[in-house]
C-alpha positions in Angstrom: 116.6 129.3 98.2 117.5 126.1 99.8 116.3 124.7 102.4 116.7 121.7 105.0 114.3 120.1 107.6 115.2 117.8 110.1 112.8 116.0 111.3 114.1 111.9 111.6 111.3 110.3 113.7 108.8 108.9 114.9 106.2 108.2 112.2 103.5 110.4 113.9 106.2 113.3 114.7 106.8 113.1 111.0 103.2 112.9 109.9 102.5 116.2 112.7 105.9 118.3 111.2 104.7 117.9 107.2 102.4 121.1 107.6 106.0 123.3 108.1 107.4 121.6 105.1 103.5 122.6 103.2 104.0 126.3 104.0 107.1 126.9 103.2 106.7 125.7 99.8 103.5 127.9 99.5 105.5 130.9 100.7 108.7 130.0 98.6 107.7 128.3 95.5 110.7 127.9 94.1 112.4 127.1 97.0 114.8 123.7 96.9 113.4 121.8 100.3 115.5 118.7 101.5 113.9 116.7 104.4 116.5 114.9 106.7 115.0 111.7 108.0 115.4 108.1 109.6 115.9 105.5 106.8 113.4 103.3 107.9 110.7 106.0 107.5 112.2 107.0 104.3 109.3 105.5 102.3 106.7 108.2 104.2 108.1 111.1 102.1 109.9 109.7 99.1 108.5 111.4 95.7 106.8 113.8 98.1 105.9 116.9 95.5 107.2 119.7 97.6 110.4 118.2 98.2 113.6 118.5 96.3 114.8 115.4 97.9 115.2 113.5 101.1 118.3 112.9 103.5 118.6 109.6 105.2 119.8 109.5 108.3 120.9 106.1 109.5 120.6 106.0 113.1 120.9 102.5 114.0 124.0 101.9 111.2 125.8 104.6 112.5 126.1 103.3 115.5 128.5 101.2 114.6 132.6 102.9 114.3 133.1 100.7 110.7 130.0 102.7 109.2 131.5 106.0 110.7 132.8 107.0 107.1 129.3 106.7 106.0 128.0 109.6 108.5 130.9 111.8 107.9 130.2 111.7 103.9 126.8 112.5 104.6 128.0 115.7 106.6 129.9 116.5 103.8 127.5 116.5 101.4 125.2 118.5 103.9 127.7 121.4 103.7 128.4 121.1 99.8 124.7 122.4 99.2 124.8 125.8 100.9 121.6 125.9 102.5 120.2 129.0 103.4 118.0 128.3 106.3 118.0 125.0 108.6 114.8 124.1 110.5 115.7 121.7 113.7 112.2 119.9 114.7 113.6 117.2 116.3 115.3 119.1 119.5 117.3 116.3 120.6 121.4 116.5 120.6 122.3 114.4 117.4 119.7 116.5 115.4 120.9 119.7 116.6 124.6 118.9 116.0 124.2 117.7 112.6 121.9 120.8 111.7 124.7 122.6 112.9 127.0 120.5 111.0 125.1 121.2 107.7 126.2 124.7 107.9 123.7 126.7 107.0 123.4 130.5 107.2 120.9 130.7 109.8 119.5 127.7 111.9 116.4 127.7 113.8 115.0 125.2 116.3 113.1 123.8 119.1 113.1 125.4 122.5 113.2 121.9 124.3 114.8 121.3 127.9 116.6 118.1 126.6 120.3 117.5 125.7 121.1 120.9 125.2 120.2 121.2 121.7 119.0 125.2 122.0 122.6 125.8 122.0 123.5 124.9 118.3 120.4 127.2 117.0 120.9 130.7 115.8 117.5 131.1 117.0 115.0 128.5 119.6 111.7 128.7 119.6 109.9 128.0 122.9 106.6 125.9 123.3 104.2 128.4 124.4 102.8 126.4 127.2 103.0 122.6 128.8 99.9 121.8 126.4 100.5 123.3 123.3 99.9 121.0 120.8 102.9 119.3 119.0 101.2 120.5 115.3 101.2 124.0 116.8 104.7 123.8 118.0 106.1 123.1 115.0 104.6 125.5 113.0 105.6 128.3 115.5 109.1 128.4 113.4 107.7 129.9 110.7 106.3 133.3 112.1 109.6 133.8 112.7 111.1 133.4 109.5 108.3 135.7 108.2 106.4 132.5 106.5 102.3 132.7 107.2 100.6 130.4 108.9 97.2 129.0 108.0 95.0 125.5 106.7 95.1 126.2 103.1 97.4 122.9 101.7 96.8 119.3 101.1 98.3 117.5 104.2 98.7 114.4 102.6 98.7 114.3 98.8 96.8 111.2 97.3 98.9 108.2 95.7 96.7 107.3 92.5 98.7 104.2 91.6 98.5 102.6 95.4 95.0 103.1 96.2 94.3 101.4 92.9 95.9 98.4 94.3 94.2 99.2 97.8 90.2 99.0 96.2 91.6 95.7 94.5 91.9 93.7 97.3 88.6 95.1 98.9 86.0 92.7 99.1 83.0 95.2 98.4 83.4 98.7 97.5 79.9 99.7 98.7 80.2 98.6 102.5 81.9 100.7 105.1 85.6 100.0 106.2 86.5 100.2 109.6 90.2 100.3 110.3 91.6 99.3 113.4 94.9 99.8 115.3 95.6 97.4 118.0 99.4 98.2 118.4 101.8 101.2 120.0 105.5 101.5 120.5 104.8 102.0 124.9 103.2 98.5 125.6 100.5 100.8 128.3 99.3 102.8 125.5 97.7 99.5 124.0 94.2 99.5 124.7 93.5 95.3 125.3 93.2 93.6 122.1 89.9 91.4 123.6 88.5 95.0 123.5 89.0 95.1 120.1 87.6 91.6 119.4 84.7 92.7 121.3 83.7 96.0 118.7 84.6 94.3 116.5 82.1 91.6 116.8 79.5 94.2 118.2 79.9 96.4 115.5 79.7 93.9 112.3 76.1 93.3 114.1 75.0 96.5 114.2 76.6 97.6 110.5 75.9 94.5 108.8 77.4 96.0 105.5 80.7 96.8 107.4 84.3 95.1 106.6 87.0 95.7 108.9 91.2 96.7 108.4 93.4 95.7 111.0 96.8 97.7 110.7 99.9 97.8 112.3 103.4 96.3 111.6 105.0 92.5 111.5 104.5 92.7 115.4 101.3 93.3 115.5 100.1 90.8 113.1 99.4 88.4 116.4 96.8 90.7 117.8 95.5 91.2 114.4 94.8 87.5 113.9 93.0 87.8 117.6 91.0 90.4 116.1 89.9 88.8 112.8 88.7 85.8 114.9 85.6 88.3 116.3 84.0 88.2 112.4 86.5 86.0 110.4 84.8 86.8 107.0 84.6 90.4 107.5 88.1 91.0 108.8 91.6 91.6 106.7 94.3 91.2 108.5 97.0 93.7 107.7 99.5 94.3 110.5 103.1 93.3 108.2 101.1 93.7 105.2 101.8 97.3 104.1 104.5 100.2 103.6 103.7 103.3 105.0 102.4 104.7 102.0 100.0 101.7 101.4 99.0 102.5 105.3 98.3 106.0 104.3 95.9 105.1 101.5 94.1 102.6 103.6 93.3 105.1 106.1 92.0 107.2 103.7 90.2 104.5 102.2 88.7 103.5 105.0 85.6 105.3 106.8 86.9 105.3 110.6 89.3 104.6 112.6 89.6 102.8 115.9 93.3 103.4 117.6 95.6 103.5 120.4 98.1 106.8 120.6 100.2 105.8 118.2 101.2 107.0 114.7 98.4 105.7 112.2 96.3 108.0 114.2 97.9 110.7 112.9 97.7 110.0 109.6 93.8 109.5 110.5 93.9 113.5 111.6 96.0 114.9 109.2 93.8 113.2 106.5 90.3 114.3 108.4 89.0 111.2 108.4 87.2 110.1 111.8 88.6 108.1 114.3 88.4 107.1 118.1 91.4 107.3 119.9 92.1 105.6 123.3 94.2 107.5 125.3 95.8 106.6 129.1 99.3 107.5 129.9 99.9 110.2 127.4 98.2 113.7 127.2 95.5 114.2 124.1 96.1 118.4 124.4 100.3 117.7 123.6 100.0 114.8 121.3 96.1 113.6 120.3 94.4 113.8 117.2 95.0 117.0 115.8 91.5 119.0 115.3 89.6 116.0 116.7 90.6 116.0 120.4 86.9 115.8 121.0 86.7 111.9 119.7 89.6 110.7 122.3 88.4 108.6 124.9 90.0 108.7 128.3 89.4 108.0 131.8 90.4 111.0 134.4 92.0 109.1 137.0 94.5 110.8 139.2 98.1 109.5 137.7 96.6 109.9 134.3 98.6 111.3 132.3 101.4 110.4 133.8 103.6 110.6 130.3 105.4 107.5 130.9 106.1 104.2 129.2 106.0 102.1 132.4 102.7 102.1 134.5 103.6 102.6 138.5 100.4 101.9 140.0 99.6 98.7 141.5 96.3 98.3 139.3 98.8 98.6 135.8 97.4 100.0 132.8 94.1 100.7 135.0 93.7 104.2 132.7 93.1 102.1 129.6 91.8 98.4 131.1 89.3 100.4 132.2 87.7 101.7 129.1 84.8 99.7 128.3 84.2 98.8 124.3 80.4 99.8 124.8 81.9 103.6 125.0 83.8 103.0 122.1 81.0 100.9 120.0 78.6 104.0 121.3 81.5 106.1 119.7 82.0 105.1 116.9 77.7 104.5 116.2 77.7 109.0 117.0 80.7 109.4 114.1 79.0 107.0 111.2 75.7 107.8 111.5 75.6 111.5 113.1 72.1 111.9 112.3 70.4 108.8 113.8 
């Protein structure tokens, strides 16, 4: 059996869609799975071990008419392997037209209400309500196709060779680590970064032992350098530092994490590690921590959440300027030592 997954971005979607890729491997084991996926985020799943291989999808490049040659070889090749199902996770116009490209012979897909993408499926799976969570979403293709659902698989297999290189550069292997993320694509999901300075520096007093992580990309390294000024011997600066499987291992390295809504925290749930996430424009019940919605912090005020990337109100950002560290710090004290 062959099968094909589309699921391209964003590094959290990706991260919440691997438990549909888990499953179907568990239910056909010999079962030739292809993952079709942005090339930037390529890294997440290459050498995965329940995938036969991985399709890029070059978004941005393809863009371009001169590369167009490039996308329609790619199409090609998606036909020449004769899949026999084609899972659409991505609901969104491009995906479902090039699922439907693929040629499968049957090709499920997200129920969505954007750019008409039910209309390539053979078969469209709704989202049982407003608040059903994206994890749960996902995996509601796979009833359908007569594959069980349930917890029994490794979300994220370990990477031996990179977490080797990971303890290296660790200063103490005894102390806690603490990993922050200070950065979010949506600029009002970005809890301050002076808040961060400030658990930081309140925290490294109460855990004397404790190191901190700050993670993110190139971007980010700015408010990561804010950060390490808070306890400059007990703070690496990450942020541009890592691939995504490096990221990966330092979460699961690391004891806790402190984050906006934003991918890493994913990664953070999926790996059941404990984390705090700071949540203001987006909803915790669609898109939070999956199986730790009871460690987001959030203030309920009455445009919150208003699912957008631009705050309206004339106090901006209030839901998240308003989130005092000393709820975090008290936070994140509960999670590392639950018995004190």
């Amino acid at each position: 059996m062959k099968i094909l997954i589309l699921k391209p971005s964003s590094l959290g979607d990706v991260i919440q869609a691997l438990p549909v890729l888990r499953l179907l491997k568990l239910h056909y084991r010999d079962a030739d799975i292809f993952w079709w996926i942005d090339s930037a985020l390529a890294l997440l799943i290459e050498g995965d071990p329940d995938l036969t291989d991985i399709v890029r999808f070059a978004r941005k490049r393809w863009a371009k008419p001169q590369h167009w040659p490039e996308m329609l070889r790619s199409i090609r090749w998606l036909r020449a392997q004769n899949f026999d199902l084609v899972i659409d996770l991505q609901c969104l116009a491009r995906s479902g037209a090039f699922a439907w490209l693929a040629r499968g012979k049957f090709l499920i897909g997200l129920d969505e209400a954007r750019e008409g993408a039910r209309g390539f499926y053979d078969l469209a799976v709704p989202r049982k309500s407003f608040h059903t969570h994206a994890v749960d979403w996902y995996l509601s293709v796979l009833p359908p196709l007569g594959v069980p659902v349930h917890k029994n698989f490794t979300w994220l297999p370990e990477r031996p060779a990179i977490t080797a290189v990971i303890n290296s550069k660790l200063k103490t292997q005894s102390s806690k680590l603490i990993l922050l993320q200070p950065g979010a694509r949506w600029k009002n999901k970005c809890w301050p970064v002076k808040y961060f300075a400030e658990v930081v520096h309140t925290l490294s007093e109460q855990f004397p032992n404790a190191h901190f992580g700050v993670i993110g990309d190139r971007n980010d390294q700015p408010l990561g350098e804010i950060i390490s000024q808070a306890a400059p011997e007990k703070v690496l600066n990450l942020c541009g530092a890592t691939s995504l499987p490096e990221m990966i291992e330092w979460i699961r390295r690391g004891d806790l994490l402190i984050t906006n809504d934003t991918g890493p925290m994913h990664v953070a749930a999926a790996l059941g590690k404990p984390l705090v996430a700071l949540f203001g424009p987006t909803s915790p019940e669609r898109t939070g921590p999956y199986g730790q919605l009871e460690n987001v912090l959030r203030l309920n005020l009455p445009c919150s959440p208003c699912l957008s990337s631009r705050c309206a109100i004339e106090q901006t950002d209030e839901c998240l300027r308003a989130l005092p560290p000393a709820l975090v710090c008290a936070r994140v004290e509960k999670l590392l030592t639950p018995h004190a």
